[in-house]
C-alpha positions as CSV (number, residue, x, y, z in Angstrom):
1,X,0.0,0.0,0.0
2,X,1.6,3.6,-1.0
3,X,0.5,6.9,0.3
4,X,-1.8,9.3,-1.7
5,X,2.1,11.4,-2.2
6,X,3.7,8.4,-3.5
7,X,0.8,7.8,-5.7
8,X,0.8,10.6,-7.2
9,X,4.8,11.1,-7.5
10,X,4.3,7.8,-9.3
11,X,1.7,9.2,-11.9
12,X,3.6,11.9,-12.4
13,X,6.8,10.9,-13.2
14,X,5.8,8.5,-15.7
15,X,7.1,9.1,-19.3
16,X,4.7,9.5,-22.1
17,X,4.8,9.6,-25.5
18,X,2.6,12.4,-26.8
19,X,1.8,12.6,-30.6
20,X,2.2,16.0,-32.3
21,X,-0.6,17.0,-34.5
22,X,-0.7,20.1,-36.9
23,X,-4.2,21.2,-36.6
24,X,-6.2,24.2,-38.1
25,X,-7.3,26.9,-35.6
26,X,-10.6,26.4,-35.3
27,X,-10.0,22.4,-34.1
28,X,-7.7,22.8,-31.4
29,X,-9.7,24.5,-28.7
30,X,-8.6,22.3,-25.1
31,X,-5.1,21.0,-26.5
32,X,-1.6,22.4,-25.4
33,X,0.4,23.7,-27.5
34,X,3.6,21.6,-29.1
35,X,6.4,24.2,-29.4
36,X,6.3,27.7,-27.7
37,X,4.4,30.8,-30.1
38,X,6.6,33.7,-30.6
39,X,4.9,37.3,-32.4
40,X,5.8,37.3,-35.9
41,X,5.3,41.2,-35.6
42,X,4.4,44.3,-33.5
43,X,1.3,43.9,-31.7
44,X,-0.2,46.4,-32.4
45,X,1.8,46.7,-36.0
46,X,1.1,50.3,-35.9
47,X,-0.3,53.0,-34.0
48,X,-4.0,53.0,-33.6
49,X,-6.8,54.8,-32.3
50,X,-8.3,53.2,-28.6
51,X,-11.9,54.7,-29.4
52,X,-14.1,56.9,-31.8
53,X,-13.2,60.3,-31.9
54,X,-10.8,63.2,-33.4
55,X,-6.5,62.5,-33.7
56,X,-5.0,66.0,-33.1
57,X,-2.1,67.6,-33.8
58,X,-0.8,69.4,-31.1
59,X,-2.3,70.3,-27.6
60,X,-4.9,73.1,-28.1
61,X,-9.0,73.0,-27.4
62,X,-9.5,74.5,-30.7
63,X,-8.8,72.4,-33.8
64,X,-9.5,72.6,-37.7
65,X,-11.0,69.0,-39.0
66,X,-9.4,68.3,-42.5
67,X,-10.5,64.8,-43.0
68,X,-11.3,61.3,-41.7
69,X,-9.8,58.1,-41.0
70,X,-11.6,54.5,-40.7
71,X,-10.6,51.2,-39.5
72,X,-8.5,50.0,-42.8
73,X,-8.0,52.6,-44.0
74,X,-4.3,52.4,-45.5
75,X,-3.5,55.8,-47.1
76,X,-0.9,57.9,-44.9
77,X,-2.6,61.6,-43.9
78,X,-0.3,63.9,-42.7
79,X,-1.7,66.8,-40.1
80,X,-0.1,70.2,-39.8
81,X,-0.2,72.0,-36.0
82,X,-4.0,72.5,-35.1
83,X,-5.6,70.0,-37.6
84,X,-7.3,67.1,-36.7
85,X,-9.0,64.1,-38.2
86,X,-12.4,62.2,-37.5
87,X,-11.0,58.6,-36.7
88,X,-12.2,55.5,-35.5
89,X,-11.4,53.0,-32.6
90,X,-8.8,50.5,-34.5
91,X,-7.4,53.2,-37.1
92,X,-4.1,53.8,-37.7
93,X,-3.4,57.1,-36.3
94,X,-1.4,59.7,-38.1
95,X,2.2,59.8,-37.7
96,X,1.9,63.9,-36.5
97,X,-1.0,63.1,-34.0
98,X,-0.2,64.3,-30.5
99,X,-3.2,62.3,-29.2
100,X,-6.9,61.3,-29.6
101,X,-9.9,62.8,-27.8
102,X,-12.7,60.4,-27.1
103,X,-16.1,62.5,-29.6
104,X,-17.7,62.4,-26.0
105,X,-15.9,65.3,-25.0
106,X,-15.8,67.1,-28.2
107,X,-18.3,70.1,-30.3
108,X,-17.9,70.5,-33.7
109,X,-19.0,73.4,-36.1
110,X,-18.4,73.1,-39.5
111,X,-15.1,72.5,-40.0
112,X,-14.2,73.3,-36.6
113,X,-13.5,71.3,-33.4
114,X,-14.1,72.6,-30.1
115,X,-13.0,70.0,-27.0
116,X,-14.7,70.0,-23.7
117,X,-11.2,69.5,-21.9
118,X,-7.5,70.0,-22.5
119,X,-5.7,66.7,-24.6
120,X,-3.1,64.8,-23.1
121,X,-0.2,64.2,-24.8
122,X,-0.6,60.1,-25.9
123,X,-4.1,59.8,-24.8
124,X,-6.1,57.3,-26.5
125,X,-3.0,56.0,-28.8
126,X,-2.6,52.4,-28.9
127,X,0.9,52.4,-29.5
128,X,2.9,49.9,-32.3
129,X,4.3,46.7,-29.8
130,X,2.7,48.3,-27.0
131,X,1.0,44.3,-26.5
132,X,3.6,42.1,-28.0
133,X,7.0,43.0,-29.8
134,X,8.2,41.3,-32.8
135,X,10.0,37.8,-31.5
136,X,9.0,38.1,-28.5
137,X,7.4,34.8,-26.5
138,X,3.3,34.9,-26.8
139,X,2.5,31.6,-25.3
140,X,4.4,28.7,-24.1
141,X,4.8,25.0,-24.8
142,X,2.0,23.3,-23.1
143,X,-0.2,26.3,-23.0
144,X,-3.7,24.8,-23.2
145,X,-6.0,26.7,-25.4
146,X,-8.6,28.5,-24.1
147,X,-10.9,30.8,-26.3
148,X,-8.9,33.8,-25.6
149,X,-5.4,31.4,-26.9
150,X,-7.6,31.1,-29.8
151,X,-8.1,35.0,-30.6
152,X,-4.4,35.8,-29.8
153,X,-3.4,33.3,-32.2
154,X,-5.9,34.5,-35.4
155,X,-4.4,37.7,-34.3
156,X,-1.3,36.6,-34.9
157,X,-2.2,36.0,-38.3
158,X,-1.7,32.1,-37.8
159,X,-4.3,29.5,-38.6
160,X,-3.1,26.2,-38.2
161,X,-1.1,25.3,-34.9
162,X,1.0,22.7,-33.4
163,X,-0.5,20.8,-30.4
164,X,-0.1,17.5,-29.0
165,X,-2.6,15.0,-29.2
166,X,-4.9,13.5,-26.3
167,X,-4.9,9.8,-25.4
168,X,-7.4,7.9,-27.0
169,X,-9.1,6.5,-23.5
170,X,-11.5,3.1,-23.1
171,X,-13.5,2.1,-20.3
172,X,-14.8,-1.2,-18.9
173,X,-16.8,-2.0,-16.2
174,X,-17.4,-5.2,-14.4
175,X,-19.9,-7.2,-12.3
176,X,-22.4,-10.0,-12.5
177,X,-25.0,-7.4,-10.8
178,X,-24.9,-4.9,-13.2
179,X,-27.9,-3.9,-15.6
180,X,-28.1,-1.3,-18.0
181,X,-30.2,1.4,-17.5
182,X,-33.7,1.3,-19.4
183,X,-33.2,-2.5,-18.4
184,X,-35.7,-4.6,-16.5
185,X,-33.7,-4.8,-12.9
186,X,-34.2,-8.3,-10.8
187,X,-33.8,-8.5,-7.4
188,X,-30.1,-8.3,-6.2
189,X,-29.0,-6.3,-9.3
190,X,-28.5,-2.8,-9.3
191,X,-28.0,-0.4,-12.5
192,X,-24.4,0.3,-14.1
193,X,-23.6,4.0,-13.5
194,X,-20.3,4.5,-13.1
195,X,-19.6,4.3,-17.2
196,X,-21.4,7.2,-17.4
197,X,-20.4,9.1,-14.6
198,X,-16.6,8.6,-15.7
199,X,-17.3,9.1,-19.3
200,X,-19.0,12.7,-18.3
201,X,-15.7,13.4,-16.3
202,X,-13.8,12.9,-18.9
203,X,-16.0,14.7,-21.2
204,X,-16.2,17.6,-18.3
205,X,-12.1,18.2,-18.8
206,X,-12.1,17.6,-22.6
207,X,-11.3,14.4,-23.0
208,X,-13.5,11.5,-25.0
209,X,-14.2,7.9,-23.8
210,X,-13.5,5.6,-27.6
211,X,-14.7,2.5,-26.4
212,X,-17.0,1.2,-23.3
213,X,-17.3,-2.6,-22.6
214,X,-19.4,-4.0,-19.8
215,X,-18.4,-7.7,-18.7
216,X,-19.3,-10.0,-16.2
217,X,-17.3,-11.5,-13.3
218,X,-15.3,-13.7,-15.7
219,X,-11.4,-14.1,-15.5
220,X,-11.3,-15.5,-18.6
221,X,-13.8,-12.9,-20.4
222,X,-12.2,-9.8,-18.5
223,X,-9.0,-10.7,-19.7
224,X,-10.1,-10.8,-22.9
225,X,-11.8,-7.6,-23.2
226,X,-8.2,-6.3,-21.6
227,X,-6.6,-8.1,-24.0
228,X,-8.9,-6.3,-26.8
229,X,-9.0,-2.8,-25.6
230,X,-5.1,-2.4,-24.7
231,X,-4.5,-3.3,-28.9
232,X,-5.9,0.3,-29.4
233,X,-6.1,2.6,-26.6
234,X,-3.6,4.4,-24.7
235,X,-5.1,4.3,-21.5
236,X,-7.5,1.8,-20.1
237,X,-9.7,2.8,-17.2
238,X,-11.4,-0.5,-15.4
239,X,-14.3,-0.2,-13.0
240,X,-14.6,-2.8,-10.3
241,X,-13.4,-6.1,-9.8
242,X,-9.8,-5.1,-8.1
243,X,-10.8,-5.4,-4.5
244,X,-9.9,-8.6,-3.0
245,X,-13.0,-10.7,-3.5
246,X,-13.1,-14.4,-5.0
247,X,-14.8,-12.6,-8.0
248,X,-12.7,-9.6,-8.3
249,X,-10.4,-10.5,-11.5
250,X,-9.2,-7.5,-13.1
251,X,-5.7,-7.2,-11.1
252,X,-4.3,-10.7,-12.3
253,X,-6.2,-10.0,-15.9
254,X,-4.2,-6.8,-17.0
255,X,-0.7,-9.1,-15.3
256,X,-1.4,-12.0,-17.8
257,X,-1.9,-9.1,-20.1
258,X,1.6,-8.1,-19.3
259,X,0.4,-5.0,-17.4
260,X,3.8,-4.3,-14.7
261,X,1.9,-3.3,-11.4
262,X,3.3,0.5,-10.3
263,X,1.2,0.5,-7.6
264,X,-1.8,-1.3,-6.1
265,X,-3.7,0.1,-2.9
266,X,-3.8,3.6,-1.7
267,X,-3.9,4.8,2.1
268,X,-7.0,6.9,1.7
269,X,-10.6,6.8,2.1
270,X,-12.7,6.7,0.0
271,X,-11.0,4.6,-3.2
272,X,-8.4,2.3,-0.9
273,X,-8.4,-0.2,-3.5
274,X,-7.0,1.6,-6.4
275,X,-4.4,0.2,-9.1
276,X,-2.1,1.8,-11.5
277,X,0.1,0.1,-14.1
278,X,1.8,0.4,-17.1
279,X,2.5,-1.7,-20.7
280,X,5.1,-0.1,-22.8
281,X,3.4,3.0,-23.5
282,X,0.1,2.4,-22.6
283,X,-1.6,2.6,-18.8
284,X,-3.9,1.2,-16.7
285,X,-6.1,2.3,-14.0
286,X,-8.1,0.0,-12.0
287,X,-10.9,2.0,-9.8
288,X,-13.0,0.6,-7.3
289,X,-16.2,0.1,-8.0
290,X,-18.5,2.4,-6.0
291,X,-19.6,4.9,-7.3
292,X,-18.0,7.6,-4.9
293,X,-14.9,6.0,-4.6
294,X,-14.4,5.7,-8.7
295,X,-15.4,9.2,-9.0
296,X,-12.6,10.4,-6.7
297,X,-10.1,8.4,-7.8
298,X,-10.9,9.9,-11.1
299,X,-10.5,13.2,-10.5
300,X,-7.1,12.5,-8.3
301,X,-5.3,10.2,-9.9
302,X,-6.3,9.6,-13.2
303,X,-6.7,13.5,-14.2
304,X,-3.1,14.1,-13.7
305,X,-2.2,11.1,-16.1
306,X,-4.5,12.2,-18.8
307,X,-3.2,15.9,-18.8
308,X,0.5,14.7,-18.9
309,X,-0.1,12.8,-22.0
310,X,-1.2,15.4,-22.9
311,X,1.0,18.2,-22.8
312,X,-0.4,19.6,-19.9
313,X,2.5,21.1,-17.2
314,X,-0.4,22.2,-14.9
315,X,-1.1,18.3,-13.2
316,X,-4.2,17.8,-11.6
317,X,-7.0,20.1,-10.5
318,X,-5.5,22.6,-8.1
319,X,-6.5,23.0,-4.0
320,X,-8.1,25.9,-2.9
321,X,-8.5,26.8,1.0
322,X,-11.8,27.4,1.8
323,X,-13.2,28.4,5.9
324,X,-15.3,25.6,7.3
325,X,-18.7,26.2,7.6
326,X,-19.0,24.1,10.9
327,X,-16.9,22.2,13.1
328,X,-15.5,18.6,11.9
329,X,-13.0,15.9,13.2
330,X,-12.1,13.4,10.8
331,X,-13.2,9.9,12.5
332,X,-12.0,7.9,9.9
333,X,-9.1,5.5,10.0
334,X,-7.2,7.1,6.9
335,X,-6.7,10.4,5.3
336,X,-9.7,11.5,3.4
337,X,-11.6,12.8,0.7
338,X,-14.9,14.5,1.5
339,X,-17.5,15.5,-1.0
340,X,-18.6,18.7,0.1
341,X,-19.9,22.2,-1.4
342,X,-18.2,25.0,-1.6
343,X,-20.4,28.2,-1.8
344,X,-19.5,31.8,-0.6
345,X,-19.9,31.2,2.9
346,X,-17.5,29.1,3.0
347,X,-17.2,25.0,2.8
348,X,-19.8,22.3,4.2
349,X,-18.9,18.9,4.7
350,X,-22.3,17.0,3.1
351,X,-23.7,14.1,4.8
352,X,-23.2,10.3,2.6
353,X,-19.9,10.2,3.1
354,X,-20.1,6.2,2.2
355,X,-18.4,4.8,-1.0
356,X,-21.5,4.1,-2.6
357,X,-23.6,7.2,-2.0
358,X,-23.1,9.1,-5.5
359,X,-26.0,11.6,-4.6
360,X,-24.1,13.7,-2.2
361,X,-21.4,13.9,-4.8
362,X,-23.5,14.9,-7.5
363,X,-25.2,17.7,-4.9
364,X,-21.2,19.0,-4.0
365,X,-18.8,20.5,-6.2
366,X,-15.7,19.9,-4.3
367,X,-13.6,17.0,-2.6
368,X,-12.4,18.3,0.9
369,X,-9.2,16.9,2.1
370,X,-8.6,15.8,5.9
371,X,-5.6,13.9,7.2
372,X,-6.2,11.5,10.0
373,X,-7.2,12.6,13.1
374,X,-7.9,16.1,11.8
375,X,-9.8,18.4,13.6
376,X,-11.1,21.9,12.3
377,X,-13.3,24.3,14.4
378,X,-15.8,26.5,12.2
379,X,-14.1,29.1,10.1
380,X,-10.9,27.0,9.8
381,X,-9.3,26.7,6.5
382,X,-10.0,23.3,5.2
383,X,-8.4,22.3,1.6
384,X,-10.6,21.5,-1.3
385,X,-10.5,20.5,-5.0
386,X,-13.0,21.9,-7.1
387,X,-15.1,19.2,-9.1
388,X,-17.7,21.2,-10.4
């Protein structure tokens, strides 16, 4: 059995072998970039206007209005002392502008401009580079894109980018007393949920689920459907069947798959019975198979191990310290993970704390963290992941 640290060192550390995709713009929304971005030009590439109104040349209140400039427009205008132009938010100001009064703060008579206030020299000028200079570093290897990655980028003038590709990810679940929902349910069966609560997790951080298999508590048809999923996936997640049970198959299945064991067992609560392992360059997870307990191993351990195939250099969903909404001593034997809600009073600890309550989970948003033997007194800061 490993500590949650040494599980997670272990997941970490492992080497992956990412594949580089070139992709157009609009399709890689979520992925991290391959190879840093660098400006291919002054941002801005020249100096423009910040808002509708008049460029002036000189500081005066007074001005003579000899023309007008628009967003695109390309033709150089020169201004002589106490000229100004009409121009536009995004137009390239005159080389001779002194600055740019806002047409909120400006009267005009015929051709003459009367301003409310004295100009500042600069105001309103959205200087050439005064964002991004040419060569310089925009985003960074393993970036992940994020709509405004996206618009920086276009801006850029690029439209197909190099990103690294995501895993492609199966699932199977196990058990004799599962029944698909819409099924007819006997007595002593329950309905399979946790394919679809792990499929919408990974959906939730922007990953896809290829391929789901259900199978019973078989050795010989487990391994199999290990067998088939590890000839196409890069990481197989397995739900149930690695506790210690005489029906629980799945650890010896993915060894006579030739699956090397990393690590098997967790000191935590809930998701004790938790394995990770590893095939050349593919990787398994084992989960347990309540509901809770597969959930939060999800979002700890697996997570990280999806984003570092990934390209991700962020692991994991980050903790937050949030005060306690009440008083709470941590009664169980191991460190633990708590669903809870975090809200902004603060965090509550919910009640159905067992493995196999999932409604508690779905009403939280966070897992709370509490080491053994922890006590907190209301208002204490407790540490929580956010889930939702």
């Amino acid at each position: 059995m490993v500590t949650i640290e040494e599980a997670l060192n272990s997941i970490k550390s492992q080497e992956t072998t990412s594949k580089v995709e070139t992709k157009p713009l609009q399709e890689v929304l979520g992925l991290a970039l391959s190879e840093d971005i660098v400006a291919p030009f002054d941002m801005p590439s020249f100096d423009n206007s910040a808002m509708d109104g008049y460029a002036l040349c000189g500081l005066y209140l007074e001005y003579e209005i000899v023309g007008e400039v628009a967003a695109g427009d390309t033709k150089e205008t020169a201004l002589k002392d106490g000229e100004a132009v009409r121009i536009f938010t995004g137009a390239k100001v005159p080389a001779s502008a002194s600055a740019v009064m806002m047409q909120e703060k400006t009267k005009v008579q015929g051709n003459h401009l009367f301003l409310d206030e004295m100009p500042k020299a600069g105001q309103s000028i959205r200087k050439k580079g005064a964002e991004l200079q040419k060569g310089q570093l925009v985003l960074q290897k393993g970036h992940v894109l994020n709509p405004s990655s996206l618009g920086l980028i276009g801006s850029l003038g690029l439209d197909i980018v190099k990103v690294i590709s995501k895993p492609r990810i199966h699932m199977i679940t196990t058990g004799n007393e599962l029944v698909k929902p819409g099924q007819p349910k006997k007595e002593g069966q329950i309905y399979e949920s946790n394919s679809f609560a792990i499929a919408g997790a990974l959906e939730q951080f922007g990953f896809q689920c290829a391929q789901q298999l259900q199978v019973k508590d078989d050795f010989e048809e487990t391994k199999k459907s290990i067998q088939k999923s590890m000839e196409t996936c890069d990481v197989l997640i397995v739900s149930g069947g690695i506790s210690v049970g005489d029906y629980d198959f799945v650890k010896q299945a993915l060894e006579e798959n030739g699956v090397q064991e990393l690590f098997y067992k967790v000191f935590q609560k809930p998701g004790k019975p938790l394995y990770f392992g590893r095939k050349g360059n593919q990787f398994a997870f084992a989960l347990p198979g309540n509901p809770a307990s597969s959930l939060t191993c999800f979002f700890i351990y697996v997570l990280p191990l999806l984003q570092k195939w990934s390209g991700h250099t962020d692991l994991g969903l980050p903790w937050y310290r949030f005060p306690l909404r009440h008083d709470y001593e941590n009664r169980f034997d191991r460190p633990s993970f708590l669903k809870a809600r975090v809200t902004s009073d603060g965090a509550q600890i919910l009640d159905g704390q067992g493995s196999s309550m999932i409604q508690s989970m779905a009403l939280g948003n966070a897992l709370a963290f509490v080491e053994l033997g922890e006590k907190f007194k209301k208002g204490d800061l407790i540490k929580c992941k956010l889930i939702s």
